[in-house]
N, C-alpha and C positions, 0 to 999 in steps of 0.2 A: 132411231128407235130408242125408246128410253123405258126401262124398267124400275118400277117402283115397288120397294119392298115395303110390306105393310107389317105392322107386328099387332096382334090382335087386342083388343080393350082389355080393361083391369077385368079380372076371372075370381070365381070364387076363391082358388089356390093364391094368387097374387094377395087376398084379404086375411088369408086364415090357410098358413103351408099345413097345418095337421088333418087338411080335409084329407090329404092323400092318403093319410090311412085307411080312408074309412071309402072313397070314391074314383072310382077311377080315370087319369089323368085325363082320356077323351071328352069323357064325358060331363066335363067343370062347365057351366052357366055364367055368362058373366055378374060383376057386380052391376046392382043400380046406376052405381056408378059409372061402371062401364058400358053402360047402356044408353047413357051420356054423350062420353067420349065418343063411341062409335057413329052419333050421328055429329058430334063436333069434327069426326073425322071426312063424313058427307060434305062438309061445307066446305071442307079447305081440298080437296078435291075440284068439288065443283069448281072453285076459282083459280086453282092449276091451269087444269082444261080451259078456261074461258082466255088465260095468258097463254097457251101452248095445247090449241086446236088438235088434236091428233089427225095424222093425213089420212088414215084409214077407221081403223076400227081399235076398240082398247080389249085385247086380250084380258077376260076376269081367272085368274087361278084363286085357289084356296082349299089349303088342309082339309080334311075332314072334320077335324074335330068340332064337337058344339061350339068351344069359345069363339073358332073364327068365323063357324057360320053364321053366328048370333051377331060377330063384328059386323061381315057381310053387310046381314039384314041389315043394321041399323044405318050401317053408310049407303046406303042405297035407298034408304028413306029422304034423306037429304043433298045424295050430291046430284040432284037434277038431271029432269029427263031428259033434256039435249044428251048430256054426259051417256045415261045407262042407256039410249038409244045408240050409243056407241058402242057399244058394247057386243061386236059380233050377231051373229046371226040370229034373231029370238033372246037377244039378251042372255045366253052362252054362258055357264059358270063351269068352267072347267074342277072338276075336285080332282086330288090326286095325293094318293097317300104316300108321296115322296117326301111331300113338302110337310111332312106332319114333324109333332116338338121331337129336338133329341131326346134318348131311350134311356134312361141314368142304373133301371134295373134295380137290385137290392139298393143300392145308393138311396134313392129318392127316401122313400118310410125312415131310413136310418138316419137321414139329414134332420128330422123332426122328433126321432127317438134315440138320441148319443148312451154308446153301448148297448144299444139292443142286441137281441136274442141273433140275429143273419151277423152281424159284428161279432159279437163274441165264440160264435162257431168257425170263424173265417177272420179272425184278424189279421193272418199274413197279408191275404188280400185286399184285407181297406189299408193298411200301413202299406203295402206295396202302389197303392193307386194314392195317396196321399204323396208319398216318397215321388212318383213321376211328377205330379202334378205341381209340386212347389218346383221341379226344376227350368230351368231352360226351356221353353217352346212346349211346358209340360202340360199347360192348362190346353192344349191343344192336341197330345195326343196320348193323355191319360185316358183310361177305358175303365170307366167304374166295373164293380164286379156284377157280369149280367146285362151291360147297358153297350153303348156306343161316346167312345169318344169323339170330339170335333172331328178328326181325321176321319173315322166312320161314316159321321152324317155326310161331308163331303163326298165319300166314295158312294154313297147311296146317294147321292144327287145327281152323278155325273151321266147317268141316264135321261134324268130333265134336262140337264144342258144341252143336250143332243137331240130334245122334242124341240125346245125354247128355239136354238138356232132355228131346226126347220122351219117352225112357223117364221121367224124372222127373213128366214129366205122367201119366203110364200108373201111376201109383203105386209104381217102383223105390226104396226110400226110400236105399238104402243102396250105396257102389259101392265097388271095390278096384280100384286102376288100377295095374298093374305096369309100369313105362316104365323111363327113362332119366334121367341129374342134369340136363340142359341140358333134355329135354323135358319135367321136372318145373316147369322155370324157365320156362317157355315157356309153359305150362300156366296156370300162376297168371296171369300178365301177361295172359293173353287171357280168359279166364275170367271173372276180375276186375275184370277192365278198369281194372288199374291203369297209371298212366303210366308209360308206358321211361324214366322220368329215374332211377327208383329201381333200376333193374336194376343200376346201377354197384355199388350195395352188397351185390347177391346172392352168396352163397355156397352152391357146390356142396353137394348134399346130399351126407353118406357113405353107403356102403351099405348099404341096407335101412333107411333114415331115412324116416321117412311123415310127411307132411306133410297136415293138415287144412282141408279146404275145405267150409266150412257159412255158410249164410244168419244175416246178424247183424242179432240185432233188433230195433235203432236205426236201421237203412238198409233192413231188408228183402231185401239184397244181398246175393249171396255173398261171402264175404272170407275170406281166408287168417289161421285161426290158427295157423302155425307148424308145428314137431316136436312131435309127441306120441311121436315115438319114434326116436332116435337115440342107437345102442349105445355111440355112441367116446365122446359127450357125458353119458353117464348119463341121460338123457332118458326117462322109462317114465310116460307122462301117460294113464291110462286115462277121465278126465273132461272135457271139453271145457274146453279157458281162458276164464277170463270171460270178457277180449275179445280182438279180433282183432290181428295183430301192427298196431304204431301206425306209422304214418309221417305225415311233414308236408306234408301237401297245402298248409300255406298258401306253401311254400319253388316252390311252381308258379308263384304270383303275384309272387313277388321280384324 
């Protein structure tokens, strides 16, 4: 069973961060651009699947939000009918407002306005979420004011994880998960149950980057191998990576 994290195309927010003031995060369109990529992301699909047949059916999830549906649509313009005939019962788009972007709250506007008006009424609270965040493990369980830290989004996912397994006991071998770069990052950590110490090193996916989650089988465990497909990077990996990305668990006991 192999899951694939999708991160959805360039969005009008990805072009121009001060839309946020004026629009709300659900509801951002993607760019031209990423109107692009989404069916660039069709095609490197399709040829996954044609290297790695799925035994059953390919579970589709996806956010609600416009940008991912819009991703959606445009990969499903090109990653071929055999493929989206795969795709469960009637072609089945699972939506599920778990998997939508992390919630940043007053942050977000204030990221695009330094010193605004929510800032200078509450600066203990951006200094004290600043102050976590440059520490230790901080970019992981700082909680902006209003919003959800990485630690957060995990704990609102751990609900999915407990649908995802059932299906996967029900024989689902194969899933496509269209989200967000923070809830992709979120994702893994809980999933995998790997430790928040390593999150300081994570790097945003770019858009329409897929990221690989398969059982490895030295541990038996699910583990993250990496990008199999990320456009900016030249990245087009249609065969699974020997192993999983390595990190050093013995730097835990240090």
């Amino acid at each position: 069973m192999t899951i694939l994290l999708v991160r959805h195309a360039e969005s009008e927010g990805n072009v121009d961060h001060k839309i946020f003031l004026d629009k709300a995060d659900h509801a951002l369109h993607l760019s031209p651009k990423g109107e692009e990529q989404a069916r660039a992301l069709g095609l490197f699909l399709k040829d996954y699947y044609a290297a790695n047949p799925p035994k059953k059916n390919i579970r589709l999830w996806c956010s609600p939000y416009q940008r991912t549906l819009s991703t959606l649509k445009g990969m499903r313009e090109t990653m071929g009918e055999w493929v989206w005939n795969k795709c469960g019962r009637g072609r089945d788009v699972h939506f599920d407002d778990r998997l939508r972007e992390r919630h940043w709250g007053f942050h977000q506007p204030h990221e695009y306005q330094p010193g605004g008006s929510v800032e200078k009424q509450n600066p203990h609270l951006f200094k004290h979420f600043r102050t976590t965040r440059d520490t230790p493990m901080g970019r992981y369980f700082a909680q902006p004011f209003g919003g959800e830290s990485a630690a957060d989004t995990v704990s609102r996912l751990h609900s999915f994880f407990h649908d995802l397994h059932f299906d996967i006991q029900r024989g689902v071998t194969d899933h496509i998960i269209v989200t967000h770069a923070l809830t992709m990052m979120a994702f893994v950590y809980g999933f995998t149950k790997l430790h928040p110490q390593f999150f300081d090193d994570e790097v945003l996916a770019d858009n329409t980057g897929v990221r690989l989650l398969d059982i490895d089988p030295e541990t038996g465990r699910y583990a993250d191998y990496g990008y199999i497909y990320n456009p900016s990077t030249n990245v087009y990996l249609t065969q699974k990576p020997a192993r999983p990305v390595q990190r050093d668990l013995e730097s835990l006991w240090r």
